[in-house]
N, CA, C and O atoms as a GROMACS GRO file, in nm:
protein
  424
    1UNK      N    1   3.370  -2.193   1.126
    1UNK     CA    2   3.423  -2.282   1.024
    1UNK      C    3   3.311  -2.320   0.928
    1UNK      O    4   3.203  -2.357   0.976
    2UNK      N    5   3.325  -2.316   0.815
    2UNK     CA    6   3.226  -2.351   0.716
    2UNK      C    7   3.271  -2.460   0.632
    2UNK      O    8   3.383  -2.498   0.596
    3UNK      N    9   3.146  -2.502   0.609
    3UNK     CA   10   3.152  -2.662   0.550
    3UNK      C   11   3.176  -2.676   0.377
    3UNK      O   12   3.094  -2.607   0.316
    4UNK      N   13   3.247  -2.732   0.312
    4UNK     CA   14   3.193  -2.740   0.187
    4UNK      C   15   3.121  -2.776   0.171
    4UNK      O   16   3.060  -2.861   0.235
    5UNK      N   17   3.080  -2.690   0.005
    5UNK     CA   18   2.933  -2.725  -0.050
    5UNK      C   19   2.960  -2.891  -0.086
    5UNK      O   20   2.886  -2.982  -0.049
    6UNK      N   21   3.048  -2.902  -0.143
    6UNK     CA   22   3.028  -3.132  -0.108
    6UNK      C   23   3.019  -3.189  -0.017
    6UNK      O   24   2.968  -3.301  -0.014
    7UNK      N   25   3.058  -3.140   0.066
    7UNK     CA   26   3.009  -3.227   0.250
    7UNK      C   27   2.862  -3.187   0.250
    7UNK      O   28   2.783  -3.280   0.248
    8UNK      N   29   2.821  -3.082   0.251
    8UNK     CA   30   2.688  -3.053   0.245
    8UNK      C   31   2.597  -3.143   0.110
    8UNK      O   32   2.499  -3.215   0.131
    9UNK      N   33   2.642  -3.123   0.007
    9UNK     CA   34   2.593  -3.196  -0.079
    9UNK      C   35   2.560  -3.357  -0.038
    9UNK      O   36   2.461  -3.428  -0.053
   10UNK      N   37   2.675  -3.374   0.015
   10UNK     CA   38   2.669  -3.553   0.048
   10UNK      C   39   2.596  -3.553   0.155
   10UNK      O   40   2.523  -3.652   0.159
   11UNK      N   41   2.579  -3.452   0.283
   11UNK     CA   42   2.506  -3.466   0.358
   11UNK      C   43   2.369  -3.479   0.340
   11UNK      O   44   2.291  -3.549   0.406
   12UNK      N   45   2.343  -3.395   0.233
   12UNK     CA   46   2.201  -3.389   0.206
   12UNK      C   47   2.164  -3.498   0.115
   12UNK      O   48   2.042  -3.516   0.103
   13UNK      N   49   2.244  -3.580   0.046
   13UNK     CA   50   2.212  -3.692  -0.029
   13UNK      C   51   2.159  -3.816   0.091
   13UNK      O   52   2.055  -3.882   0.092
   14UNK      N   53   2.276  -3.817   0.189
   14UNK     CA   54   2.243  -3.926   0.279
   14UNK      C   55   2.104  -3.910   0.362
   14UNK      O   56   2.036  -4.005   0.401
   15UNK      N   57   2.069  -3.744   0.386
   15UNK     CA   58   1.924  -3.738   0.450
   15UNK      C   59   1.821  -3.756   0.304
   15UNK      O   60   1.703  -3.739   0.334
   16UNK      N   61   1.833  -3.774   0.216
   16UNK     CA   62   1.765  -3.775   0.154
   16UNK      C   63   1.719  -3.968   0.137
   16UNK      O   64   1.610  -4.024   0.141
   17UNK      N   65   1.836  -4.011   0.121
   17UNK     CA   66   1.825  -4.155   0.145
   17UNK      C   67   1.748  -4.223   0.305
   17UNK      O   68   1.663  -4.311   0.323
   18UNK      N   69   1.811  -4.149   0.382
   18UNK     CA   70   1.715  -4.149   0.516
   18UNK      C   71   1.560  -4.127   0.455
   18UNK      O   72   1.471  -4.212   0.456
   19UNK      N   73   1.555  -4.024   0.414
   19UNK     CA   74   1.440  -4.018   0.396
   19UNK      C   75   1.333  -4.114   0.306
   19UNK      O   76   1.223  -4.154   0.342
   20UNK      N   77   1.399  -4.135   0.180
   20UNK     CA   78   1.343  -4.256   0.134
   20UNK      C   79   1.322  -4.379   0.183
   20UNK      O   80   1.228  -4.448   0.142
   21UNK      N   81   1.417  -4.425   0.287
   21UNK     CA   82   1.399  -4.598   0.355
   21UNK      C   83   1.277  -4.588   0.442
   21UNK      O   84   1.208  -4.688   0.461
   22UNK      N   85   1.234  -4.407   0.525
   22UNK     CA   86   1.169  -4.410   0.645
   22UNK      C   87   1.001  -4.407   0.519
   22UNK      O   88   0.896  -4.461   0.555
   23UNK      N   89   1.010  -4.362   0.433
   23UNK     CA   90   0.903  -4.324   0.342
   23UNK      C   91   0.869  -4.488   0.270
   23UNK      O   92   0.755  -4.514   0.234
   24UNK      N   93   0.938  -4.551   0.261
   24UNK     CA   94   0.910  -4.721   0.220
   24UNK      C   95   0.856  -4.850   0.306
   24UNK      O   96   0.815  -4.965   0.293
   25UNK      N   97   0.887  -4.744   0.407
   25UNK     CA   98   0.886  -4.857   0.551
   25UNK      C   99   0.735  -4.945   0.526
   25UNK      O  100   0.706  -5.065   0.530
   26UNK      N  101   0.642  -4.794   0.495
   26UNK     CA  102   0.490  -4.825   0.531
   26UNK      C  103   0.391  -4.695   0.485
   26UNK      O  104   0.434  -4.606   0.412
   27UNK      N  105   0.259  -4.696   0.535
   27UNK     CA  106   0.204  -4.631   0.495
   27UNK      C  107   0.193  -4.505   0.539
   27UNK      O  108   0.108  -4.427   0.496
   28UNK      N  109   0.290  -4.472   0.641
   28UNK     CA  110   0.326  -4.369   0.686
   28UNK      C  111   0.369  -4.243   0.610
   28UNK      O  112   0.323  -4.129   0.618
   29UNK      N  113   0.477  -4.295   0.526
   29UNK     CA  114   0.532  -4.237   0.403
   29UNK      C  115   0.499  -4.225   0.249
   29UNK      O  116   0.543  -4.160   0.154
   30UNK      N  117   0.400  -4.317   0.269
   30UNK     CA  118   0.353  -4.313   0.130
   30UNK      C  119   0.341  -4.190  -0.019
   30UNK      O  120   0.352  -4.194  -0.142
   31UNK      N  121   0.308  -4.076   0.101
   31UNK     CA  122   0.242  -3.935  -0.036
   31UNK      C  123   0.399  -3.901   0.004
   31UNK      O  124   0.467  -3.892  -0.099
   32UNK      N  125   0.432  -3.892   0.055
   32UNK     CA  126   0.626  -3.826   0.034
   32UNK      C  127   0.708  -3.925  -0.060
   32UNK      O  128   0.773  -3.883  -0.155
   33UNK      N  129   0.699  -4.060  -0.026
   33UNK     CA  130   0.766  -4.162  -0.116
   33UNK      C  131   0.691  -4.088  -0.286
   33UNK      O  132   0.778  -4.036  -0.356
   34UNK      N  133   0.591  -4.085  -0.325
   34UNK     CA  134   0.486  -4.043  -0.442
   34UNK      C  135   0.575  -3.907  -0.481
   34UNK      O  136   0.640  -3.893  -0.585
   35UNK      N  137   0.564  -3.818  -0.380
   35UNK     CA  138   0.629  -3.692  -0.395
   35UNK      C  139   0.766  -3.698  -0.479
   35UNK      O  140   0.792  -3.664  -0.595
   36UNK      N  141   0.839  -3.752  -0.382
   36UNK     CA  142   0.961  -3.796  -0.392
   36UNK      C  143   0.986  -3.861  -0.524
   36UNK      O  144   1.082  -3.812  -0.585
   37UNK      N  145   0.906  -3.989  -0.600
   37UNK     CA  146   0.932  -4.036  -0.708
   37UNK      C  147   0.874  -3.933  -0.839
   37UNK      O  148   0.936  -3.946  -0.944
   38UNK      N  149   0.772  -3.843  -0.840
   38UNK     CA  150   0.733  -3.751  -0.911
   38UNK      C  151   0.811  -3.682  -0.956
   38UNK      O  152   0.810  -3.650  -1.075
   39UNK      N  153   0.918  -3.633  -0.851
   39UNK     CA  154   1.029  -3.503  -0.839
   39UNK      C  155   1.134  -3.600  -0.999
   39UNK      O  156   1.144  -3.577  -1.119
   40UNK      N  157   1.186  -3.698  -0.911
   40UNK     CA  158   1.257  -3.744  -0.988
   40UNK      C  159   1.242  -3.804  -1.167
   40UNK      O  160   1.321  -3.808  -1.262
   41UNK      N  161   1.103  -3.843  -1.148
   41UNK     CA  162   1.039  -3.913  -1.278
   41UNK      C  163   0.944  -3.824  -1.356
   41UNK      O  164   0.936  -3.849  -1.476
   42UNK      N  165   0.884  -3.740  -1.317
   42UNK     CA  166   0.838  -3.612  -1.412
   42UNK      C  167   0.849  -3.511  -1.468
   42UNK      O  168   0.958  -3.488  -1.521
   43UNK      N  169   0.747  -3.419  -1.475
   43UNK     CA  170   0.784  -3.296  -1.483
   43UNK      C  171   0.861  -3.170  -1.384
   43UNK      O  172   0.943  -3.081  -1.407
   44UNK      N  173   0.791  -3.214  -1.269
   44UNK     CA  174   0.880  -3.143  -1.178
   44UNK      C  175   1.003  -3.116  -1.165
   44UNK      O  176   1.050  -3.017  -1.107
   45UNK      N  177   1.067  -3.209  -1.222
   45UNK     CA  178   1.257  -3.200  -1.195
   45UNK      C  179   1.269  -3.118  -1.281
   45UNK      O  180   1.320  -3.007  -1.266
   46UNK      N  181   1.216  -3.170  -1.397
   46UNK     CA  182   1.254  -3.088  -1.495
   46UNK      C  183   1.204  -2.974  -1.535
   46UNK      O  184   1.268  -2.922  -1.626
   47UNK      N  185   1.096  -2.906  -1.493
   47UNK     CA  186   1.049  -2.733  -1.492
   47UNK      C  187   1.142  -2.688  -1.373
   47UNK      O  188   1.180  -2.571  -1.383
   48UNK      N  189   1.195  -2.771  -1.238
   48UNK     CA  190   1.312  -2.707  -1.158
   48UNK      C  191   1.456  -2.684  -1.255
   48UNK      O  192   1.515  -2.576  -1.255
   49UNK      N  193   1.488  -2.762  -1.309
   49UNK     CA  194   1.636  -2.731  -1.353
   49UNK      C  195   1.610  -2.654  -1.452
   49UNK      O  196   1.677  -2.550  -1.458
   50UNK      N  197   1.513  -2.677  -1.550
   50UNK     CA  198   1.504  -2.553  -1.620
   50UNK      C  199   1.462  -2.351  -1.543
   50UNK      O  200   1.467  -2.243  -1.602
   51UNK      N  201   1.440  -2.373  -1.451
   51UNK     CA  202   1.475  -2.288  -1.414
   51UNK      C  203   1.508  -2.226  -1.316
   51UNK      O  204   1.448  -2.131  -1.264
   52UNK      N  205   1.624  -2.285  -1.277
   52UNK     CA  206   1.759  -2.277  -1.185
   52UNK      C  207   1.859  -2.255  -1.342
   52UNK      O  208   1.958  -2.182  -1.337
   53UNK      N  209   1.832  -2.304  -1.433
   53UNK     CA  210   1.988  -2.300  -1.534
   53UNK      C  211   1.902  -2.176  -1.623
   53UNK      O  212   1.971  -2.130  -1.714
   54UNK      N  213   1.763  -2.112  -1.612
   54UNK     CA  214   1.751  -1.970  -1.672
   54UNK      C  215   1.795  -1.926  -1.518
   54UNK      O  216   1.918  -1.928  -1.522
   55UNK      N  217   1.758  -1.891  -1.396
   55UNK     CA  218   1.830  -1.813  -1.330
   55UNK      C  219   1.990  -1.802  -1.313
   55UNK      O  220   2.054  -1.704  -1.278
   56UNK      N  221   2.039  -1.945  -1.352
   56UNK     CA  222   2.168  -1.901  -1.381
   56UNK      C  223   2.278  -1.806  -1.538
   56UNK      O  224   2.382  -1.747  -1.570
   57UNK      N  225   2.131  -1.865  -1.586
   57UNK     CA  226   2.168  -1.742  -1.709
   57UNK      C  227   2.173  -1.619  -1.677
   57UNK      O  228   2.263  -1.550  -1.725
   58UNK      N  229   2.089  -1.570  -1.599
   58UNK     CA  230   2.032  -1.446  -1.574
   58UNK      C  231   2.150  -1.374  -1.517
   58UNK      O  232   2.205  -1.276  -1.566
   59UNK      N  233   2.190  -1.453  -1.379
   59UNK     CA  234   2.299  -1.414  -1.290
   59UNK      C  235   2.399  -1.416  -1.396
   59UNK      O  236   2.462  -1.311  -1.402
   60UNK      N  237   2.447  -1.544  -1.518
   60UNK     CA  238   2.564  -1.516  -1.575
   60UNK      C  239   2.601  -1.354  -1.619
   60UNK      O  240   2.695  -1.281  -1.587
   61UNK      N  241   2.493  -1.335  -1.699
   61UNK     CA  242   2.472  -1.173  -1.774
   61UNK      C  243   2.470  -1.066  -1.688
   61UNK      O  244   2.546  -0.970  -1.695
   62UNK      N  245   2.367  -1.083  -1.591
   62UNK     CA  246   2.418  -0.936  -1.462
   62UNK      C  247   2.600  -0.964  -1.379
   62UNK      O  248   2.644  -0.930  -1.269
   63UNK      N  249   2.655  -1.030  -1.483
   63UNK     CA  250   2.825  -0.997  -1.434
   63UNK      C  251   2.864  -1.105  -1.316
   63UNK      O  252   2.984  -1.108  -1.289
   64UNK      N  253   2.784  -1.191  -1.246
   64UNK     CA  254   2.836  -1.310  -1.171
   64UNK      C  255   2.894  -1.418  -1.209
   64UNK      O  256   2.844  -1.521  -1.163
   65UNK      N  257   2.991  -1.432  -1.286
   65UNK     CA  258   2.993  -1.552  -1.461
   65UNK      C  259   3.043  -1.673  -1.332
   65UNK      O  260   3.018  -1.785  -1.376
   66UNK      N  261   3.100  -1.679  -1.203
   66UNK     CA  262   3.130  -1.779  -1.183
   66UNK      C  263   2.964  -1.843  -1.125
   66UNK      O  264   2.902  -1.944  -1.160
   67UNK      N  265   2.939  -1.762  -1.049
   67UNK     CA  266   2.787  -1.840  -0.943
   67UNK      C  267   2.719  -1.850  -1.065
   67UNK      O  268   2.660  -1.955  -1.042
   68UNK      N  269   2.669  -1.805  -1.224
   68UNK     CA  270   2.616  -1.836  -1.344
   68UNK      C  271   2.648  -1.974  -1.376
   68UNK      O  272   2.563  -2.063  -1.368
   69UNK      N  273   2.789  -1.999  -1.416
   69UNK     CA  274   2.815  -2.088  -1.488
   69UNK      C  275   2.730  -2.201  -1.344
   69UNK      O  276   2.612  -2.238  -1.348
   70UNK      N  277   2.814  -2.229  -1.248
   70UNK     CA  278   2.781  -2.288  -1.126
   70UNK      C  279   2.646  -2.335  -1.139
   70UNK      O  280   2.608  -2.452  -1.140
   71UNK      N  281   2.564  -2.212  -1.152
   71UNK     CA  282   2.378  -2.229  -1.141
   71UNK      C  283   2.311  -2.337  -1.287
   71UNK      O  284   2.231  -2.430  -1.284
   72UNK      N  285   2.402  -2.261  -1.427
   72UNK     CA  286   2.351  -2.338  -1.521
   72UNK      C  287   2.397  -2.473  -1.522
   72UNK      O  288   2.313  -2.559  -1.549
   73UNK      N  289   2.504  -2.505  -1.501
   73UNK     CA  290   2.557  -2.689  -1.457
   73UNK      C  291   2.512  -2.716  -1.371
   73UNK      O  292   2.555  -2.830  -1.354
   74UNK      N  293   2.417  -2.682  -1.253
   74UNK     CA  294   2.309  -2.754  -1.124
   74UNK      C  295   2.198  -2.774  -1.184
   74UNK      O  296   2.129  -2.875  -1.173
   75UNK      N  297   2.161  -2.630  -1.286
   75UNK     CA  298   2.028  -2.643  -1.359
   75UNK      C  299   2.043  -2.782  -1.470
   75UNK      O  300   1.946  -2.856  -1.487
   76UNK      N  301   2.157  -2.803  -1.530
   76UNK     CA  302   2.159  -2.910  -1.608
   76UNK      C  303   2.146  -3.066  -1.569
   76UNK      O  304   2.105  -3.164  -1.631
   77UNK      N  305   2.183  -3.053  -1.477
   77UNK     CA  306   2.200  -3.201  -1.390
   77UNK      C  307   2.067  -3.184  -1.294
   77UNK      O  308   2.022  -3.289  -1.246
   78UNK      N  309   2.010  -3.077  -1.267
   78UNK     CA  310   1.854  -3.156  -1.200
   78UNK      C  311   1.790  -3.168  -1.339
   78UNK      O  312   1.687  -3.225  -1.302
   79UNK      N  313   1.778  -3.158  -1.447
   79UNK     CA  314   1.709  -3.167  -1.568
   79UNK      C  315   1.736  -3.305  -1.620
   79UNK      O  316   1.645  -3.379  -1.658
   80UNK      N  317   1.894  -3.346  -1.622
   80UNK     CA  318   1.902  -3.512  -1.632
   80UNK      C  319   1.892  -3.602  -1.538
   80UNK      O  320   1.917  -3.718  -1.573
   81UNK      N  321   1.850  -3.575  -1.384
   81UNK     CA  322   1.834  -3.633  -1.323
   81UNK      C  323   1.664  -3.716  -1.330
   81UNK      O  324   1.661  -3.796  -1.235
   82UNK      N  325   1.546  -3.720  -1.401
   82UNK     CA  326   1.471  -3.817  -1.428
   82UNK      C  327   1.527  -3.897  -1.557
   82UNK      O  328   1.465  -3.994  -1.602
   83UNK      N  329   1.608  -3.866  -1.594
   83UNK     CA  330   1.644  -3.948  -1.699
   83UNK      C  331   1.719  -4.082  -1.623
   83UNK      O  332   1.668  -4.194  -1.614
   84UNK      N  333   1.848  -4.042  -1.572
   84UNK     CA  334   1.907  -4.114  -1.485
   84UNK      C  335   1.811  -4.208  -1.365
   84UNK      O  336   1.765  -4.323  -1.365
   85UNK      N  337   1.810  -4.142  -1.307
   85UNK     CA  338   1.715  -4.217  -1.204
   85UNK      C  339   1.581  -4.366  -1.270
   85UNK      O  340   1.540  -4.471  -1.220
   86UNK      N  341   1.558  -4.293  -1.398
   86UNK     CA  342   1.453  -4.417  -1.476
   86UNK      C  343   1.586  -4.563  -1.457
   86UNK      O  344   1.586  -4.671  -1.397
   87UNK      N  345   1.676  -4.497  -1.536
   87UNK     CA  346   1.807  -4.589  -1.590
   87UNK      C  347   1.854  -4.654  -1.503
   87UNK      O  348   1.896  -4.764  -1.537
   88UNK      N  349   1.864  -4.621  -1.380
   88UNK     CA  350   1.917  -4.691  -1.273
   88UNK      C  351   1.804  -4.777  -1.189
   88UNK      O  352   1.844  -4.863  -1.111
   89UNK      N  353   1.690  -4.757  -1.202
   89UNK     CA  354   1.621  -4.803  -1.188
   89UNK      C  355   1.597  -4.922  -1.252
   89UNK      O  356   1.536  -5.014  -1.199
   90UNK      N  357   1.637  -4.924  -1.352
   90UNK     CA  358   1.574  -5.003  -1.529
   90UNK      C  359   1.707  -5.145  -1.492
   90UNK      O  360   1.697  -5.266  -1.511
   91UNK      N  361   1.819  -5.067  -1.435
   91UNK     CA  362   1.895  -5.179  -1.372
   91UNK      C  363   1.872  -5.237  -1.208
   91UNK      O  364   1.871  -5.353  -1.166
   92UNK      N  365   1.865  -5.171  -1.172
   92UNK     CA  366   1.851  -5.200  -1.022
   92UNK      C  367   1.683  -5.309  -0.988
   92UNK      O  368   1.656  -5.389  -0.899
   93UNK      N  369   1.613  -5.266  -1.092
   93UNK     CA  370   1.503  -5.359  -1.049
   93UNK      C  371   1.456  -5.513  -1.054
   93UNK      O  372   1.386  -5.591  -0.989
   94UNK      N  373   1.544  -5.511  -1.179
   94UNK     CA  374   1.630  -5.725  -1.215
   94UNK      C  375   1.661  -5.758  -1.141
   94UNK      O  376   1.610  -5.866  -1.112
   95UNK      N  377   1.781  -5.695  -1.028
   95UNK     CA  378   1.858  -5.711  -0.922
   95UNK      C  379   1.770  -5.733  -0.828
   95UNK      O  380   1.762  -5.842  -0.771
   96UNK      N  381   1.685  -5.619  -0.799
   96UNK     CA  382   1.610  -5.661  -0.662
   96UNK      C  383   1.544  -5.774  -0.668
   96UNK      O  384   1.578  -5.878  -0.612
   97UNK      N  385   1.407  -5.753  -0.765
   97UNK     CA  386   1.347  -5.907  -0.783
   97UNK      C  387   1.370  -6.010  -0.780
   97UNK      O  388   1.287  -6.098  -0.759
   98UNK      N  389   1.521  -6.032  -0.806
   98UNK     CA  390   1.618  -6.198  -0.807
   98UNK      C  391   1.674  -6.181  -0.715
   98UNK      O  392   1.776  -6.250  -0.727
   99UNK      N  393   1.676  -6.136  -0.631
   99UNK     CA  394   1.707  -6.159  -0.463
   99UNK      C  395   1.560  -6.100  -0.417
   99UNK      O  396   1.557  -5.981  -0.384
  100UNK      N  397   1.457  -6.166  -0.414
  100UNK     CA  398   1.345  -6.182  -0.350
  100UNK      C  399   1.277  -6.028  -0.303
  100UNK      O  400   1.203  -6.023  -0.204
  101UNK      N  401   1.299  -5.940  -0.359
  101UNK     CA  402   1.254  -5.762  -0.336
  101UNK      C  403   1.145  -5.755  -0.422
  101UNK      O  404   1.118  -5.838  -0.509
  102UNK      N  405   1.085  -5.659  -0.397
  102UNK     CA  406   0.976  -5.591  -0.496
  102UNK      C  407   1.075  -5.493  -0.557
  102UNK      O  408   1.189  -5.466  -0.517
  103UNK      N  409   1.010  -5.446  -0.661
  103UNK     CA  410   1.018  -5.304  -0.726
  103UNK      C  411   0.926  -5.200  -0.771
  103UNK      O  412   0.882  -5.198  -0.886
  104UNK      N  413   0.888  -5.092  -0.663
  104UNK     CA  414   0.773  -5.025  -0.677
  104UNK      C  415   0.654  -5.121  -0.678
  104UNK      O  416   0.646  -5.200  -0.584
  105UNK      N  417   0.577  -5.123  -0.757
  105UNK     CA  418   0.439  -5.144  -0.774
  105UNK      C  419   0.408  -5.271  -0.791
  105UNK      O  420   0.294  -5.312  -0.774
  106UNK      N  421   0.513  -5.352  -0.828
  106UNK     CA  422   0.505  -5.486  -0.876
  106UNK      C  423   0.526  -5.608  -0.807
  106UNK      O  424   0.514  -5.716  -0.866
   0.00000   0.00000   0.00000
């Protein structure tokens, strides 16, 4: 029996959230938490989606047009994903601070 790719997707969102609370805890996690915020807030995300959405070009043209299209809309959304992530952040960090949280560095 095989899983959908959204159960999997969500699965891997929730280990990923696992992974961030165990990476905040302490100094245990620290260069993965770093890792982890880099991916999302730099360049990294975005030289990945840019090219995941050229390999999905690539695949579109060698005749795969559905796993293409598929690849270039994953490639597009890891490319807006430091955008997003700033933004939600940009809200979420008012919130924490006024109920007694830090936010990152501050």
């Amino acid at each position: 029996m095989k899983f959908p790719t959204l159960v999997l997707f969500v699965i891997g969102l929730f280990l990923l959230g696992a992974a961030c609370g165990y990476a905040a805890e302490g100094d245990v996690g620290a260069a993965e938490l770093q890792l982890l915020e880099k991916i999302f807030t730099g360049n990294i995300g975005l030289t990945l989606g840019l090219i995941v959405a050229a390999v999905g070009i690539f695949t579109f043209v060698n005749g795969n047009i559905i796993g293409g299209i598929i690849m270039v809309v994953l490639g597009v959304l890891i490319t807006l994903l430091p955008g997003v992530y700033n933004g939600l952040r940009a809200l979420a960090c008012p919130i924490a601070e006024s109920l007694g949280g830090k936010c990152g560095d501050s």
